[in-house]
N, C-alpha and C positions, 0 to 999 in steps of 0.2 A: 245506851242504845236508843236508836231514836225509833218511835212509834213505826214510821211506814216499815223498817227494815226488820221485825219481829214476825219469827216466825211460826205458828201457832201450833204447825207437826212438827215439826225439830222441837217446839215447846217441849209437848205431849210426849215426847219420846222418846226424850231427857230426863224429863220429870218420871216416867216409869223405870225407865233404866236407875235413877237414886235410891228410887224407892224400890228396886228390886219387884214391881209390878210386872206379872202377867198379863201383857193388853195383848187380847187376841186382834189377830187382824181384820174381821168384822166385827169388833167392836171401835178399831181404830177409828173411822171416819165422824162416827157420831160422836164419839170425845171431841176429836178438833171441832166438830161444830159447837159442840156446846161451850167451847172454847174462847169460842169466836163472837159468841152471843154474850157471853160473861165479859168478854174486852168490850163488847160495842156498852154495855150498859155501865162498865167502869170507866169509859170514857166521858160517857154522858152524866157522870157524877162528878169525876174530876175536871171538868170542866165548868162548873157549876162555881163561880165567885162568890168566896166566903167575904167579909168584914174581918177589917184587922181588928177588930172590941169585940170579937165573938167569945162567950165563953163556953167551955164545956159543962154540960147538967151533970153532975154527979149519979143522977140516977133518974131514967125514962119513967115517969108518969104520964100516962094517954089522958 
């Protein structure tokens, strides 16, 4: 499925209907938004160019 044609309420509405979620209908709009906010910031990760020699840390130390 390509990015533009994805859609965030048919997402949310799918995704409760699986999980047999209760999503009241003023709670519906604030889900898609938060939705929509959680795409815009996975996009802006995955679009972020890794290195083909990148390894993975086995374990986060700060």
């Amino acid at each position: 499925m390509r990015r533009e044609e994805f859609n965030v309420g048919e997402y949310v509405d799918q995704m409760a209907l699986l999980l047999d979620l209760q999503l009241r209908d003023e709670y519906r709009d604030g889900v898609v938004e938060n939705f929509e906010r959680i795409r815009a910031i996975a996009n802006l990760v995955n679009s972020f160019p890794l290195p083909e020699d990148i390894e993975v840390a086995p374990v986060f130390e700060p």
